[in-house]
C-alpha positions in Angstrom: 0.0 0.0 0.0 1.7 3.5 -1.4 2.3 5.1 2.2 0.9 8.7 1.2 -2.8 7.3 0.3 -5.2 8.7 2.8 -6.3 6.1 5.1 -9.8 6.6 6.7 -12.1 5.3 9.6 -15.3 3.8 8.9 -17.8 4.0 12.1 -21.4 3.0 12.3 -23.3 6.0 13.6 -25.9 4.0 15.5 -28.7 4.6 13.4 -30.8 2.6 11.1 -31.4 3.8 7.5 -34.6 2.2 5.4 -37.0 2.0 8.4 -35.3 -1.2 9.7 -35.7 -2.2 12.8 -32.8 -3.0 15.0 -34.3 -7.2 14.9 -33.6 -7.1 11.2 -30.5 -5.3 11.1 -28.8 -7.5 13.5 -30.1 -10.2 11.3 -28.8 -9.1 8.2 -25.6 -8.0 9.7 -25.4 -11.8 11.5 -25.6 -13.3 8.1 -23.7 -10.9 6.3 -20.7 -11.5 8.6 -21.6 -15.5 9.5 -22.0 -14.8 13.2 -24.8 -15.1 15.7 -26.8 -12.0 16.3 -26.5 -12.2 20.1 -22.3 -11.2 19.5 -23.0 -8.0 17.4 -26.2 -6.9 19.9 -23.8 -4.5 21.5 -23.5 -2.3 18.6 -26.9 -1.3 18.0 -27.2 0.6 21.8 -27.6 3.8 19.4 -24.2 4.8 20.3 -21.3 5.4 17.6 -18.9 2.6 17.2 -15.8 2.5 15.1 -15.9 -1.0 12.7 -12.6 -0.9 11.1 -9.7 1.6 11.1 -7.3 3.0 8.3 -8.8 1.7 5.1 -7.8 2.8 1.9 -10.8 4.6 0.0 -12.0 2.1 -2.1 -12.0 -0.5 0.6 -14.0 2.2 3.0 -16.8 2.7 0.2 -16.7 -1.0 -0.4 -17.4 -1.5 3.8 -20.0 1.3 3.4 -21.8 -0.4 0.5 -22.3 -3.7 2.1 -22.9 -2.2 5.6 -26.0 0.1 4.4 -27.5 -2.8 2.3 -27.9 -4.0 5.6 -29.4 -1.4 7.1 -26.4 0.9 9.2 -25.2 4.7 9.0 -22.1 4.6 7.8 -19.4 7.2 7.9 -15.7 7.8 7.5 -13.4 9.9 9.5 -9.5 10.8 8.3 -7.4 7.7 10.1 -5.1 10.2 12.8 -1.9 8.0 11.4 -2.1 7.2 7.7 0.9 6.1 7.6 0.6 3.7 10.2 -0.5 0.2 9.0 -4.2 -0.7 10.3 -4.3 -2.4 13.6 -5.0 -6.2 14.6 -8.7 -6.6 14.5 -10.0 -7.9 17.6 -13.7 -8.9 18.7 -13.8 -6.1 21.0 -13.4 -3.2 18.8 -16.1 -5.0 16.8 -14.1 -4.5 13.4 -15.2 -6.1 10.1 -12.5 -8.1 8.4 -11.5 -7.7 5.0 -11.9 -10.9 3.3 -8.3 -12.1 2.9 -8.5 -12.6 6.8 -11.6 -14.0 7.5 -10.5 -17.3 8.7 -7.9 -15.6 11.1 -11.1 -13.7 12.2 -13.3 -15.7 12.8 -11.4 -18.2 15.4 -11.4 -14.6 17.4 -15.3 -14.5 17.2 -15.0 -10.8 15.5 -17.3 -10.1 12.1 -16.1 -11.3 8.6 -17.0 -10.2 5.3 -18.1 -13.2 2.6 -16.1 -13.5 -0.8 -17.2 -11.8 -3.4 -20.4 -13.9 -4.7 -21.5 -15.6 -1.9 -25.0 -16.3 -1.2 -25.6 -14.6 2.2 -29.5 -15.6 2.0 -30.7 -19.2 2.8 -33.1 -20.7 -0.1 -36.1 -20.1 1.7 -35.3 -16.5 2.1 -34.6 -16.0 -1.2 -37.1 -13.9 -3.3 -38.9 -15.9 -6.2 -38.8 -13.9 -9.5 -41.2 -14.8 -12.0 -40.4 -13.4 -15.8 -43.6 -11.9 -17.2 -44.3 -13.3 -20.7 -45.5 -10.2 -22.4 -45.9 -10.4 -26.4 -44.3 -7.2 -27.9 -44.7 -8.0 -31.7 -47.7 -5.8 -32.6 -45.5 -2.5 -30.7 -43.0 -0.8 -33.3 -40.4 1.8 -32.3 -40.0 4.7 -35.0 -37.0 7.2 -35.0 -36.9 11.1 -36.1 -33.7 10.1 -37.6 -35.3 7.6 -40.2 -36.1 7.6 -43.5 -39.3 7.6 -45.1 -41.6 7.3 -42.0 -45.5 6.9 -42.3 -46.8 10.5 -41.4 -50.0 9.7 -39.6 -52.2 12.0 -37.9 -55.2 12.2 -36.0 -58.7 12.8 -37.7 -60.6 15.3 -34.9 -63.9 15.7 -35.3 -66.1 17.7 -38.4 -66.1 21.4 -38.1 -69.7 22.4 -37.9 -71.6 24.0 -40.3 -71.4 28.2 -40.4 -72.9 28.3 -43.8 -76.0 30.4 -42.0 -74.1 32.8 -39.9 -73.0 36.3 -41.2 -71.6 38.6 -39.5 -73.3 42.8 -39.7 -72.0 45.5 -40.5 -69.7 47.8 -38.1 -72.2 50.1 -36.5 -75.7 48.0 -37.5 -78.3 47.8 -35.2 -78.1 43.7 -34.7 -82.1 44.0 -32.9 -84.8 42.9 -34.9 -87.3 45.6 -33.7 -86.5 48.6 -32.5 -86.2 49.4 -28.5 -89.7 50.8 -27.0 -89.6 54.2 -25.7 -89.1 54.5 -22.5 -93.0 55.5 -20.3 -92.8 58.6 -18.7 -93.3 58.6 -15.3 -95.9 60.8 -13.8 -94.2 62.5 -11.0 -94.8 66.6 -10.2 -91.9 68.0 -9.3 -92.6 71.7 -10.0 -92.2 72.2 -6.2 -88.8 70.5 -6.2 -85.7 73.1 -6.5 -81.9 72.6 -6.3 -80.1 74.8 -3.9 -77.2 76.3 -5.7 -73.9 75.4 -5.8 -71.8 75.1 -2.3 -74.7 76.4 -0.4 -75.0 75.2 3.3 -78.3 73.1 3.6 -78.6 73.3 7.2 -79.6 76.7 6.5 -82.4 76.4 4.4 -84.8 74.8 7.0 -87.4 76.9 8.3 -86.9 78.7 11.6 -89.3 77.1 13.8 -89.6 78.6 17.8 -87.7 77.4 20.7 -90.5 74.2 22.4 -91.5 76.0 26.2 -93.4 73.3 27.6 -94.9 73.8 30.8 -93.9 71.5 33.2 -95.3 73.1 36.8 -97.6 70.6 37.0 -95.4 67.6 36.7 -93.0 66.0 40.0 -90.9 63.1 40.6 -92.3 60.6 43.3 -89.8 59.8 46.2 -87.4 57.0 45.8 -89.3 53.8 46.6 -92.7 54.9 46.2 -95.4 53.0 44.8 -96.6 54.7 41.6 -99.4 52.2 41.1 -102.5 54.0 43.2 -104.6 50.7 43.4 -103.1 47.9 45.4 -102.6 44.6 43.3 -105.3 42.3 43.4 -104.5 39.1 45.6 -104.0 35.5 44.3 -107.8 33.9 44.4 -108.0 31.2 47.7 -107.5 27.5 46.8 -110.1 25.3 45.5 -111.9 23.0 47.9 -110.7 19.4 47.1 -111.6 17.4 50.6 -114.2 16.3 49.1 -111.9 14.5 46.3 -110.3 10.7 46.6 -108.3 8.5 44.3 -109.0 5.0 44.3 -107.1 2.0 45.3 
């Protein structure tokens, strides 16, 4: 490995991408890697943890690849020592083997990566894809860039028939019959004037005499006094019913 190419970090965030749930991403990553869910439970606590440290580029996007098909957040952080080679992995930094070293791996219990090609879902898991038999032979593909092309085009509909209409004249009366007069109405308004212009209408009422009532004869009663002069008739006495009884 050329000792100036950028090593990086790849750490899984603790999220979930896809709307997996943590079941089926420990799943998937179980089988993925060959391992039993219960060892890689640890890792889904929604905490970051690192996976494998100073990676060359391809191999980190080739780590990110598979890890997202499974469901995890993947990202990469600058390695603090590129030149440094990457360290032993061990099962407690939970780092994913490259696939050279998976048998040294996996006598450690850590996660392994399958070769290239390998089926990583059992038969039964396996989705069954049926090819559609759909006949294409009537259905013709036809190119601007071709030769001698039938031009064919749409019939719409007849356009109807405007032998009838004509259009008038500019200015012709278009009515038939002439507009009625309009009635008269028989209102007299000989006695009806306009004042002239800006005069003040408030002046032009008559000047009618100041209202003098007297008012000697009228007084206020006292406070709590009985205006009514006849007392209030009483409530009529009860009806006699003793000599009314309901039967058993």
């Amino acid at each position: 490995m050329d000792q100036q190419q950028p090593l990086y970090d790849v750490y899984f965030t603790g999220k979930l991408v896809d709307d997996i749930s943590p079941e089926q991403a420990q799943q998937a990553v179980a089988q993925l890697f060959k391992t039993q869910p219960a060892k890689i439970a640890h890792l889904f606590n929604g905490q970051t943890h690192i996976l494998k440290r100073g990676l060359a580029k391809d191999a980190a996007l080739k780590y990110k690849a598979v890890l997202r098909k499974a469901g995890l957040s993947i990202l990469f952080k600058m390695s603090s020592d590129a030149a440094t080679a990457p360290p032993p992995v061990t099962a407690t930094t939970a780092a994913v083997a490259e696939p050279q070293t998976t048998a040294a791996v996996a006598e450690q219990g850590a996660l392994t990566i399958a070769p290239v090609g390998s089926d990583v879902l059992a038969a039964h898991e396996r989705r069954v894809v049926v090819t559609a038999n759909i006949d294409t032979s009537n259905i013709k593909l036809s190119s601007p860039f071709l030769d001698n092309i039938e031009q064919t085009s749409a019939t719409g509909p007849a356009p109807p028939d405007t032998s009838h209409i004509s259009v008038a004249e500019v200015g012709a009366n278009i009515l038939s019959e002439p507009r009625p007069e309009a009635v008269p109405l028989p209102l007299d308004i000989d006695d009806i004037t306009l004042a002239p212009a800006g005069a003040i209408l408030e002046e032009l009422h008559p000047d009618l005499p100041e209202l003098n009532p007297d008012i000697s004869g009228i007084s206020l009663a006292p406070a709590g006094a009985d205006l009514l002069t006849e007392k209030k008739p009483s409530a009529p006495p009860a009806p006699d019913t003793s000599h009314l009884s309901l039967k058993p």
